[in-house]
C-alpha positions as CSV (number, residue, x, y, z in Angstrom):
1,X,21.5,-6.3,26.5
2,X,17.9,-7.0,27.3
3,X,15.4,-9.0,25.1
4,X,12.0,-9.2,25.8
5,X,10.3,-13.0,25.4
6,X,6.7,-13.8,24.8
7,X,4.7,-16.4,25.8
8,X,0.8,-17.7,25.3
9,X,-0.3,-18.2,28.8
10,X,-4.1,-19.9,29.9
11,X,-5.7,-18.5,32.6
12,X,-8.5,-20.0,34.4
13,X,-12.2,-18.1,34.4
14,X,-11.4,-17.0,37.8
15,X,-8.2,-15.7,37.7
16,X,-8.7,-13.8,34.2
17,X,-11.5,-12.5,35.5
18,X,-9.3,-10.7,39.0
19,X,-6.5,-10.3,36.4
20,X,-9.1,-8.0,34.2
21,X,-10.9,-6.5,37.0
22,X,-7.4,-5.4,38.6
23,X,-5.9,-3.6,35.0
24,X,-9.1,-1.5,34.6
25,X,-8.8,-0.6,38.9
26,X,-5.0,0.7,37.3
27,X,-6.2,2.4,34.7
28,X,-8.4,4.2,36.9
29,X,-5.5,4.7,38.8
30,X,-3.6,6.0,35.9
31,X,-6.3,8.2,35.5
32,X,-6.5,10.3,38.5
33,X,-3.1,10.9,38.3
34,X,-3.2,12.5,35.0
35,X,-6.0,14.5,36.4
36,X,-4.1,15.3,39.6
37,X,-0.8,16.2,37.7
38,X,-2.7,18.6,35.3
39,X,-5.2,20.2,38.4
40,X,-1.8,21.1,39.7
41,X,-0.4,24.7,39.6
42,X,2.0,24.8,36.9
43,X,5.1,25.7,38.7
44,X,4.4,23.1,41.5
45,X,3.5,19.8,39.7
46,X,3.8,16.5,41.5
47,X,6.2,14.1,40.8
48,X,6.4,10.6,40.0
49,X,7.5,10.3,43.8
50,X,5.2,13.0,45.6
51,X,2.3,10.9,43.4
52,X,3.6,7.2,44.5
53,X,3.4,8.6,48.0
54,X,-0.4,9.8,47.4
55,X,-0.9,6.2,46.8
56,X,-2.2,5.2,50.1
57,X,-4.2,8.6,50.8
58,X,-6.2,7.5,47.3
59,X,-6.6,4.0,49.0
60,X,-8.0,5.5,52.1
61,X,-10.3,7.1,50.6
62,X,-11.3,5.1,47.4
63,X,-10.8,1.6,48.5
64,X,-11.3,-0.1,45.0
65,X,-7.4,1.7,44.9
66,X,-5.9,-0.5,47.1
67,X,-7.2,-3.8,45.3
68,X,-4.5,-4.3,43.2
69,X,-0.9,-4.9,43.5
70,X,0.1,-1.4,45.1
71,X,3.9,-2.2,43.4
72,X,1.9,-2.3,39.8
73,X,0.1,0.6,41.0
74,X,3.3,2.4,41.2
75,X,4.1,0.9,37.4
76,X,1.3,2.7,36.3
77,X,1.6,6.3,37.8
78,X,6.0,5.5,36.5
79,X,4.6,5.4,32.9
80,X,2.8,8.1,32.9
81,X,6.1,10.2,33.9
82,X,7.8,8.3,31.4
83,X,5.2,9.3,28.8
84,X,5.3,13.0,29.9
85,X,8.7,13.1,29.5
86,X,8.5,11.4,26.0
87,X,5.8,14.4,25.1
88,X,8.2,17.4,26.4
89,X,11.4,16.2,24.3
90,X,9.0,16.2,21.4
91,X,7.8,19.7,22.4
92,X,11.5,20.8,22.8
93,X,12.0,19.7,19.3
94,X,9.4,21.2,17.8
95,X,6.0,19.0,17.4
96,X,2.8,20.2,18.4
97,X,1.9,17.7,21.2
98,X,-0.7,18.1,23.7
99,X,-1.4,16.6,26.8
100,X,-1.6,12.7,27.9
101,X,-5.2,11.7,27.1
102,X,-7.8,10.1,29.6
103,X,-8.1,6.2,28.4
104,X,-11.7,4.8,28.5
105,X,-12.9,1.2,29.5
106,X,-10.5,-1.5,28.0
107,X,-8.2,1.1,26.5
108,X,-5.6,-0.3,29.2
109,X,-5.0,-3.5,28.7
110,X,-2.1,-4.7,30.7
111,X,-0.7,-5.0,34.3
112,X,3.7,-4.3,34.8
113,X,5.7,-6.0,37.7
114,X,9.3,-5.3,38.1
115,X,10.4,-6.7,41.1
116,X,11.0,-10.2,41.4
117,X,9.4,-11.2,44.3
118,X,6.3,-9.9,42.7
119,X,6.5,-13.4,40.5
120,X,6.9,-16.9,41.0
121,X,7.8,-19.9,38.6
122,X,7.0,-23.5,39.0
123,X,9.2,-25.8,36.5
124,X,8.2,-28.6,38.1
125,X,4.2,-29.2,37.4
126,X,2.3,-28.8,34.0
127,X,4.7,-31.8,32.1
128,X,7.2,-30.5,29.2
129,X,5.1,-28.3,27.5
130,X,3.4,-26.0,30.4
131,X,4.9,-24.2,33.2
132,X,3.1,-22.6,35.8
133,X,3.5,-18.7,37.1
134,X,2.4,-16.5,39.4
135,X,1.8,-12.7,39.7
136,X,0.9,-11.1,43.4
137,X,-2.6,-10.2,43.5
138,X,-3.5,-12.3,40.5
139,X,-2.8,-16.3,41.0
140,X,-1.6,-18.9,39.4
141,X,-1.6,-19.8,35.6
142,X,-0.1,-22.0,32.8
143,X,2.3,-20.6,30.6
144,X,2.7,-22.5,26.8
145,X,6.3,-23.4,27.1
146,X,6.9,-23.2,23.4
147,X,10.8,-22.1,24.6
148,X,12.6,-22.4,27.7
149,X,11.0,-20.3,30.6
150,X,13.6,-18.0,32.7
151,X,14.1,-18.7,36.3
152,X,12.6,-16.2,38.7
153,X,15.5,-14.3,39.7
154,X,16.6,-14.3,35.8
155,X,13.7,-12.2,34.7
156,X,14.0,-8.3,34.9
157,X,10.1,-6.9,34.0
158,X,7.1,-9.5,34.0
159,X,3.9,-7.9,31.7
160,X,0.6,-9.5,31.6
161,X,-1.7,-8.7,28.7
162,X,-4.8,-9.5,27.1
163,X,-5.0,-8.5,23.4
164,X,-7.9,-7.7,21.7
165,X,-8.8,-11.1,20.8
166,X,-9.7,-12.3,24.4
167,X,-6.1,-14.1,24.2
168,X,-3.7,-13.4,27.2
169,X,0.3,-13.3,26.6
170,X,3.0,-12.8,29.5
171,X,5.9,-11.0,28.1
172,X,9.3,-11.7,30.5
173,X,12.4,-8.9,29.9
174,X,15.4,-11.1,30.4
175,X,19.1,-10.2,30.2
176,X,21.4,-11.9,27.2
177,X,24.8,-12.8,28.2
178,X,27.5,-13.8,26.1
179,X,26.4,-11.8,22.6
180,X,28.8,-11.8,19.9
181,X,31.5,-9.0,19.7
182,X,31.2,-6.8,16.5
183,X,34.2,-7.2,14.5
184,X,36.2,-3.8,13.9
185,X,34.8,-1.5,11.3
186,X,38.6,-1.7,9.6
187,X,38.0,-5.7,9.8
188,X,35.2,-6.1,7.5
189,X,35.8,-6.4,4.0
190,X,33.9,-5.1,1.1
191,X,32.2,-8.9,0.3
192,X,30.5,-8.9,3.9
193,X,29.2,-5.4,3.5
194,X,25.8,-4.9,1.9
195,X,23.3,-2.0,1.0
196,X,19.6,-2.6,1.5
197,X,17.0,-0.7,-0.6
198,X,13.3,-1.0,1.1
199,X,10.3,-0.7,-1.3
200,X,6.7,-1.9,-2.2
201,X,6.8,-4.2,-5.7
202,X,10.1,-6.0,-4.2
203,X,10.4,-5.4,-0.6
204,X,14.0,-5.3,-0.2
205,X,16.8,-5.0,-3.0
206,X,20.4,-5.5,-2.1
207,X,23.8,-4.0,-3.1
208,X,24.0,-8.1,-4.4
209,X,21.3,-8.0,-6.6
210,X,19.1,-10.1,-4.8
211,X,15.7,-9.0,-4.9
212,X,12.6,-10.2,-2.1
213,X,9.2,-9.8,-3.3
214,X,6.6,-8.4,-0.7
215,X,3.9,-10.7,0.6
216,X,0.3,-11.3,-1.2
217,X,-1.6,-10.7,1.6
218,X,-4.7,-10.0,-0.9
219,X,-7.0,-13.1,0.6
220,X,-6.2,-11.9,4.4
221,X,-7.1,-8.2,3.6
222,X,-10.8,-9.6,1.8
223,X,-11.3,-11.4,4.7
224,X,-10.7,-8.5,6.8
225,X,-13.3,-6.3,4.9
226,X,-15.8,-8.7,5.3
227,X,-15.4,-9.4,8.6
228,X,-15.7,-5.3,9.2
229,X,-18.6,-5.2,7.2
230,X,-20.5,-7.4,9.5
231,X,-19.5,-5.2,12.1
232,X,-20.9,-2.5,11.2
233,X,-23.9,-4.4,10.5
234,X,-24.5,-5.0,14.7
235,X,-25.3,-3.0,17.5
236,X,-22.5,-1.2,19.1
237,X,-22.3,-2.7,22.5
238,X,-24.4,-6.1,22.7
239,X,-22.9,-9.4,22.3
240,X,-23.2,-10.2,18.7
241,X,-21.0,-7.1,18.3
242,X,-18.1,-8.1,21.0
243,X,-18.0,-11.2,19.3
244,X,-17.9,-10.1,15.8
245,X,-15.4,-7.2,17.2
246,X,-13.0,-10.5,18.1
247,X,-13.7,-11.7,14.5
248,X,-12.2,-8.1,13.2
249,X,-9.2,-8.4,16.2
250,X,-8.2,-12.1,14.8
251,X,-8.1,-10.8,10.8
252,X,-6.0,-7.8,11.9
253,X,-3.6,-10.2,14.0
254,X,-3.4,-12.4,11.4
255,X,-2.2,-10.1,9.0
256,X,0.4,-8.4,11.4
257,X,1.7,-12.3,12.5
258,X,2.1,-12.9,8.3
259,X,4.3,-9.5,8.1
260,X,5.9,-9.3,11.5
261,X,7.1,-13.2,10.6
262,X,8.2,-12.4,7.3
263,X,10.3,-9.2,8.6
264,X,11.8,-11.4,11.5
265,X,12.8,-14.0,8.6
266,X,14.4,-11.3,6.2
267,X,16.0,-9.4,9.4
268,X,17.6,-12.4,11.0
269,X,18.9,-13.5,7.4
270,X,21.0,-10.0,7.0
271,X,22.6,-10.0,10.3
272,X,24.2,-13.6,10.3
273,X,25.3,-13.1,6.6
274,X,26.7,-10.0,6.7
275,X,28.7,-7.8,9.1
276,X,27.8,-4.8,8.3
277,X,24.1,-4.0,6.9
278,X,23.4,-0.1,5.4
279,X,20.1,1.1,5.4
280,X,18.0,4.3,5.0
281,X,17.1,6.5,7.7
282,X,13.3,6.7,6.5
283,X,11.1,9.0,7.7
284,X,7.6,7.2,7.4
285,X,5.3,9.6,8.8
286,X,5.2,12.5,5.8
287,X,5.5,9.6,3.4
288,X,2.0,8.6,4.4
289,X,0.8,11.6,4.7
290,X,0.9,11.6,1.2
291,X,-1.9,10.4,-1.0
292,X,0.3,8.3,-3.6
293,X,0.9,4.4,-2.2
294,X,-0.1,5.4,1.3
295,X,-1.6,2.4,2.4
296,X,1.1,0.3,0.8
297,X,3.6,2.0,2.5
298,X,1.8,1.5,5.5
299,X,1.6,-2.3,5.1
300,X,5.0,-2.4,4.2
301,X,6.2,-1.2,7.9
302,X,9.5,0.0,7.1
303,X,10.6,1.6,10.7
304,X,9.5,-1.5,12.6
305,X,11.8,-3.4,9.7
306,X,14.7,-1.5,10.5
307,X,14.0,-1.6,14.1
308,X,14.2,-5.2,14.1
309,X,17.8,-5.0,11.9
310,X,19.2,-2.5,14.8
311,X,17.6,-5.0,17.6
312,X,19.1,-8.3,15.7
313,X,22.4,-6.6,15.0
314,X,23.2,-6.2,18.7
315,X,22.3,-9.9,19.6
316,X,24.3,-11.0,16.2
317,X,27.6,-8.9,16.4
318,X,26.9,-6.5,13.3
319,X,27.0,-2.9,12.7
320,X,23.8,-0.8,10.9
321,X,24.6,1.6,9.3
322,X,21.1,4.0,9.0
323,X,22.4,6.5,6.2
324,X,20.2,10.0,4.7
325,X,18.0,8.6,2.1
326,X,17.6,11.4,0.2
327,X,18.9,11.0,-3.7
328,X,19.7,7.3,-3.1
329,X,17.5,6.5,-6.0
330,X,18.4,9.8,-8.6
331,X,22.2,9.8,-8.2
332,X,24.6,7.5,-10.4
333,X,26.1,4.9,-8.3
334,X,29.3,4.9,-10.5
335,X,30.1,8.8,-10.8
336,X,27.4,10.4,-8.6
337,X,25.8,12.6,-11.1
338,X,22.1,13.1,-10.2
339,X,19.3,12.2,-12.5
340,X,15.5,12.6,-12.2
341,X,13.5,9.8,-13.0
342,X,9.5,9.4,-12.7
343,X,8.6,6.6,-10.9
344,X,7.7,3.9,-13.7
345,X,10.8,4.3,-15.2
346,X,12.6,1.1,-13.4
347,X,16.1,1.8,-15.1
348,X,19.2,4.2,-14.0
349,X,20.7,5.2,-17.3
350,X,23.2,8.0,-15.9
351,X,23.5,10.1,-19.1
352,X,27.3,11.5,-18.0
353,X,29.1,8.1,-17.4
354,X,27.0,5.6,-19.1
355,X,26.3,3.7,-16.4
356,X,23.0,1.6,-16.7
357,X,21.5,-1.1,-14.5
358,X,18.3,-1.9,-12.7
359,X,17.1,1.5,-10.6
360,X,16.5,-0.1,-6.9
361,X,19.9,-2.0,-7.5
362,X,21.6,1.6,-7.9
363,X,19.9,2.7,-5.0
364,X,21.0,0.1,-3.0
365,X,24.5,0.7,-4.6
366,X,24.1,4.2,-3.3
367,X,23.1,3.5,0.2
368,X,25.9,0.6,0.5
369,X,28.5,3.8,0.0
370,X,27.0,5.8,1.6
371,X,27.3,3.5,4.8
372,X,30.9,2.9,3.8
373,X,31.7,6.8,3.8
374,X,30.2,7.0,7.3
375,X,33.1,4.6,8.5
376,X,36.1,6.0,6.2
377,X,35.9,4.0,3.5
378,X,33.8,5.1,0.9
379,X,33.4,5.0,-3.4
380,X,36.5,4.8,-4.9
381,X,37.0,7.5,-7.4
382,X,37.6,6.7,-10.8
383,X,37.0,7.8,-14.3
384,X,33.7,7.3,-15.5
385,X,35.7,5.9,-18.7
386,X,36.2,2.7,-16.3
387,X,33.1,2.9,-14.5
388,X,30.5,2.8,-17.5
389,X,28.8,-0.1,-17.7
390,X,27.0,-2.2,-20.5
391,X,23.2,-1.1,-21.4
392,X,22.0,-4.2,-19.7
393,X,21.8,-4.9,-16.2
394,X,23.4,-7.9,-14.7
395,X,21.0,-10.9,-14.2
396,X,19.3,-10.5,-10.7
397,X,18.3,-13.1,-8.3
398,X,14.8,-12.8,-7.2
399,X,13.3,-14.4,-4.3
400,X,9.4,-14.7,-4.1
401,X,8.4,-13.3,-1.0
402,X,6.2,-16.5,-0.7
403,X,9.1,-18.8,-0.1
404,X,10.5,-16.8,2.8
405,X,6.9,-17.0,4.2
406,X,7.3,-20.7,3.7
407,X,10.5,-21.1,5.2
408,X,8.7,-21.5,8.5
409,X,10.0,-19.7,11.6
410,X,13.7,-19.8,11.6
411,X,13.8,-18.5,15.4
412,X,11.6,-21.7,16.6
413,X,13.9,-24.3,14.5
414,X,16.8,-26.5,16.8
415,X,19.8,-26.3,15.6
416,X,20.6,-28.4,12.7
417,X,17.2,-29.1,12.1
418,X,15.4,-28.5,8.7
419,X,11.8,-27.4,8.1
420,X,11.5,-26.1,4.6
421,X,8.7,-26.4,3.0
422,X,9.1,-24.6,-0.4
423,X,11.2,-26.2,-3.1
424,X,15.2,-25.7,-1.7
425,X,16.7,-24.9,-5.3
426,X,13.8,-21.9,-5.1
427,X,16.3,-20.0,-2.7
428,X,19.0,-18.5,-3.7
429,X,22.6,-19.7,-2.2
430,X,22.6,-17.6,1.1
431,X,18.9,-18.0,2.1
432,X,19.4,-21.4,1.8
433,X,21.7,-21.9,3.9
434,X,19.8,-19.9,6.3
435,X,16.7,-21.9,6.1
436,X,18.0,-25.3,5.8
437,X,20.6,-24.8,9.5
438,X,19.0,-22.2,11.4
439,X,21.6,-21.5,13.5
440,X,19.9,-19.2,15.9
441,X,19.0,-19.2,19.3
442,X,15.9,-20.3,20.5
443,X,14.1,-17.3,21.5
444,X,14.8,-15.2,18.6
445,X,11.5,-14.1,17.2
């Protein structure tokens, strides 16, 4: 499988300056073939071929066309196929899409290679912590070596781009050899299967009882609002408002570093402890669409979440299981019965078997079985006689989201090392000894 690993690079004035001037030429470029494609009679459109081949008649007669890399020109016009082909399976199945849309100045933001000898890398200058690349048409720069740069021939797809912030990142698509096999879906027993619930007061709650709180990002969100409010407080276009633009760019990033570091944490955790991990198939979209907790749920970014579980499964030899989510939360984990519940009511009390316990651990319950069914092996049945439970819930073990976010990076840890700094006996059992070894590879996010 392929992984895709990042890298803070420093480019010199010069070369960020030919780098930028060359990804607005392509989106230029990008742009006249949208406009080409769509002038076209509808029964004779050109092709991603027919409009690489146009390539050099555009150059002919708009030189600035044939500045750039003609190879990432060709990366351009591919994408926009690529994206037109995204938009007509969405029309087949039955979204109202409309056409690809003309991107304005700095809207594009990034220049694609995928050939290798577009690329060159230079282990042997810059010391331990720098090492030096090359893109064709662009130059030379300095690469933070914060993990072990690929070889030249190693590296599938090379993507240089400058985020809103001003910084520039290099993102290299390698190949990963030597994964883990998953183990047999009759292999697994019931004690390394578990049943993830995703919400907003705790983030997840397991099939274990373990509950994660979600992050207090309340300070980075203030800072956010004032930094907007001086924004709108400048003149749209002058200096004092690109620079306080970058001041906006740096609160958003670091809100989606605090969140996007928490999920790797919580992600990589589930896939070494378990081998098998159930989860629900959410669809996000109509849930925020909805006035009640939208913006919560948008914070909380549950697809991206189970994105990274599906992407960290394959590199970690366990199965997801992505199950319907609907009724996870009313039906009785013990006989099945359905109950409705508003939403402040935090307790499943099934009023057929008896059954109580917390309501996000019954859903979790739910969605573990639910996975289970999907591979044959699903909820015993039994009478709810032996399946009632006592009125109060078995003691849960909470995690405070705060010492996950404390853990510190468990991707960037060596192996054996420890870099906890949070209390250990504040973790319960199995995220401590995920903290405390971090037995991961280096390049896991």
């Amino acid at each position: 499988m392929q992984t895709t690993l990042r890298f803070r690079v420093s480019l010199s004035d010069a070369v960020a300056s030919e780098a930028w001037r060359q990804i607005d030429i392509l989106r230029q470029i990008r742009n006249h073939a949208v406009r080409d494609y769509y002038n076209a009679d509808y029964n004779d459109q050109p092709s991603d071929y027919d409009q690489q081949k146009r390539l050099k008649q555009w150059g002919n007669r708009w030189p600035t066309f044939a500045v750039p890399s003609q190879h990432a020109a060709q990366q351009a016009i591919s994408q926009i196929h690529t994206d037109l082909d995204g938009l007509e399976e969405r029309r087949n199945n039955g979204h109202d899409v409309g056409r690809l849309r003309w991107q304005g100045r700095g809207e594009c933001r990034s220049v694609s290679y995928n050939q290798p000898c577009r690329w060159n890398v230079d282990h042997n200058t810059g010391g331990e912590r720098f090492v030096r690349f090359r893109l064709e048409k662009i130059g030379w720069f300095r690469i933070r070596a914060n993990r072990p740069v690929p070889d030249a021939d190693e590296i599938s797809e090379a993507i240089l781009k400058k985020q809103n912030t001003g910084e520039w990142y290099l993102s290299l698509v390698v190949e990963v050899e030597n994964t883990p096999a998953k183990p047999g879906l009759d292999e697994i027993g019931p004690q390394d299967c578990v049943g993830v619930d995703l919400g907003i007061t705790n983030y997840i709650h397991t099939s274990d009882n373990l509950t994660v709180g979600t992050l207090d990002l309340s300070d980075e969100y203030e800072r956010l609002r004032r930094e907007q409010r001086q924004l709108s407080r400048k003149e749209r276009g002058s200096h004092n408002w690109e620079d306080q633009r970058q001041q906006v760019a740096k609160a958003k990033r670091e809100i989606k570093r605090k969140v996007l570091d928490y999920q790797h944490k919580l992600t990589t955790w589930l896939v070494t402890e378990y081998d098998l991990v159930a989860v629900e198939d959410l669809d996000v979209k109509p849930m925020l669409e909805d006035s009640q907790n939208a913006k919560n749920k948008q914070d909380a970014a549950w697809s991206r979440f189970v994105n990274l579980l599906e992407y960290k499964a394959d590199l970690h030899g366990t199965h997801v299981m992505t199950v319907n989510p609907a009724g996870t939360t009313k039906d009785c984990a013990s006989c099945g019965v359905a109950t409705n519940k508003p939403l402040w009511v935090r307790e499943h009390s099934c009023p057929a078997c008896g059954h109580t316990q917390d309501r996000d651990l019954n859903a979790a319950t739910n969605i573990l079985n639910r996975g289970l069914k999907q591979i044959g092996a699903g909820r015993s049945e039994s009478p709810p006689m032996q399946t009632a439970l006592a009125t109060s819930a078995p003691h849960r073990e909470a995690v405070d989201a705060k010492c996950v976010d404390e853990v510190g990076s468990l991707g960037a840890w060596p192996r054996g090392s420890s870099r906890i700094q949070c209390p250990w006996w504040r973790l319960p059992d199995r995220l401590r000894r995920v903290a405390t070894h971090g037995e991961y590879p280096n390049w896991i996010g």
